[in-house]
C-alpha positions as CSV (number, residue, x, y, z in Angstrom):
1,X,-4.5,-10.1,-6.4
2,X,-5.1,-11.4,-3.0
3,X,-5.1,-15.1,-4.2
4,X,-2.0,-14.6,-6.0
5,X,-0.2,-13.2,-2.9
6,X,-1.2,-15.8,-0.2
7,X,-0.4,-18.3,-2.6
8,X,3.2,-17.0,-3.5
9,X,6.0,-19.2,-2.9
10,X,8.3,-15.8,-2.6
11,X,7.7,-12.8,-0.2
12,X,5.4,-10.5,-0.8
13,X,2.2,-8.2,-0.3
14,X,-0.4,-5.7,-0.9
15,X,-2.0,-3.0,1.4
16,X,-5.9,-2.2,0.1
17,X,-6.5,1.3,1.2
18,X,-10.1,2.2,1.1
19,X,-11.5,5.5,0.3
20,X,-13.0,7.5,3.5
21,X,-16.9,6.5,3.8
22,X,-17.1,11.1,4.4
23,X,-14.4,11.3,1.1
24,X,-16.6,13.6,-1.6
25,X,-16.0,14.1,-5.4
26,X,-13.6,12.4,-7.6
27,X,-10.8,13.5,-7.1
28,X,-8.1,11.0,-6.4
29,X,-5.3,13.2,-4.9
30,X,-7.1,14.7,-2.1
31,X,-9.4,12.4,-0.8
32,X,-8.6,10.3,2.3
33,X,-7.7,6.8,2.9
34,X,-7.3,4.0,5.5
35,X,-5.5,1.2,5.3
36,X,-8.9,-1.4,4.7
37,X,-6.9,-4.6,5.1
38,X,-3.2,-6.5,4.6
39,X,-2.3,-9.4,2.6
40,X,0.7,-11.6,3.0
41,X,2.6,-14.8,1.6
42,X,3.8,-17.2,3.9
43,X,7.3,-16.6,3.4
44,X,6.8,-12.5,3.6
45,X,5.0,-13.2,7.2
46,X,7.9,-15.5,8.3
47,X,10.4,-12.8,7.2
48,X,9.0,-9.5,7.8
49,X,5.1,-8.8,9.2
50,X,1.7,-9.5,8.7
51,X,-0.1,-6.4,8.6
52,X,0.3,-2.6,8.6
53,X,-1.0,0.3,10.5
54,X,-0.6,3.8,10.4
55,X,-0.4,6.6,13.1
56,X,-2.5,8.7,10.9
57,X,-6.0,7.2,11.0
58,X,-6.7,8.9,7.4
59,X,-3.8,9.3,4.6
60,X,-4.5,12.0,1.6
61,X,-4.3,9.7,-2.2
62,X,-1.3,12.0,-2.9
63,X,0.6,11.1,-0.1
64,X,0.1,7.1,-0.7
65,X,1.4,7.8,-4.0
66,X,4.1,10.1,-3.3
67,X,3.5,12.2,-6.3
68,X,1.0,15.0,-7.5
69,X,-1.0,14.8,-11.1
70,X,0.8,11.9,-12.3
71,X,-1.5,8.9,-11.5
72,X,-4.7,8.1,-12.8
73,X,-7.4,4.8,-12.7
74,X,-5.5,2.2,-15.1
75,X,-2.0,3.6,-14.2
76,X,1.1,1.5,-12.3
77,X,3.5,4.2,-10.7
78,X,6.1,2.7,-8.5
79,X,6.8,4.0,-4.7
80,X,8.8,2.9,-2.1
81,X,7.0,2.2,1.6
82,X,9.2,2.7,4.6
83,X,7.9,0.4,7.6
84,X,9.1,1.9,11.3
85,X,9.9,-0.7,13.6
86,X,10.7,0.2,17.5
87,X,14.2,-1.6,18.2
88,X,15.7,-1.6,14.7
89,X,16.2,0.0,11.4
90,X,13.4,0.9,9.1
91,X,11.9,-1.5,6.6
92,X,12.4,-0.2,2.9
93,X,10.1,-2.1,0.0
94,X,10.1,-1.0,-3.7
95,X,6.2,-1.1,-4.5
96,X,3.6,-0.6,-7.2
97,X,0.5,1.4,-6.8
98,X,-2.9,1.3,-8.5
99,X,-6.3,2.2,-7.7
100,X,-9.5,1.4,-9.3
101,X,-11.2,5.0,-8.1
102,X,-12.5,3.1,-4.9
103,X,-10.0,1.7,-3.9
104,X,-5.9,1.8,-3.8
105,X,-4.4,-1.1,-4.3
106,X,-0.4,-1.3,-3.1
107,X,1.6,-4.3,-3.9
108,X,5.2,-4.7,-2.3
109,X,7.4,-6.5,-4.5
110,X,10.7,-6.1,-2.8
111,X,13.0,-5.1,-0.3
112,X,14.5,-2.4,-1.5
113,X,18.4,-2.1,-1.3
């Protein structure tokens, strides 16, 4: 995933969320993340930004996904992603989740209109 997005010749992303080092059990939904690292193209740098960060130092699995019960390892549910910015309007990217139980795995594909 990571080669395939810094080698795009269109824009685009992914956000690796990594599972809290205190997170305990397996369940998904309510264990906490933090954004581990940001990946960008060339072309989604020069347009838009090259990394992400949060306010909220930990993020519940439910909350990445934006839906309860639904997603599981193996499955592709699609989210949108709303980036604040300080002197404009908000940042809206149609994205799809994944997560390999370790790991959460969020790939923006586009701007959403």
């Amino acid at each position: 995933m990571r080669r395939y997005v810094e080698r795009h010749v269109l824009p685009c992303a992914v956000i690796v969320y990594e599972k809290s080092p205190g997170a305990l059990g397996d369940d998904l939904e309510d264990a906490k993340y933090r954004i581990h690292y940001t990946v960008t193209s060339t072309p989604f740098r020069r347009e838009y930004f090259a990394g992400v960060k949060t306010e909220a130092e930990l993020t519940r699995g439910s909350d990445i996904f934006q839906v309860h019960g639904s997603w599981n390892i193996g499955n592709v549910v699609q989210s949108e992603l709303v980036v604040e910015r300080d002197d404009a309007p908000p940042w809206r990217f149609q994205t799809e989740l994944f997560t390999n139980g370790y790991k959460i795995f969020q790939f923006i594909v586009r701007p959403s209109h």
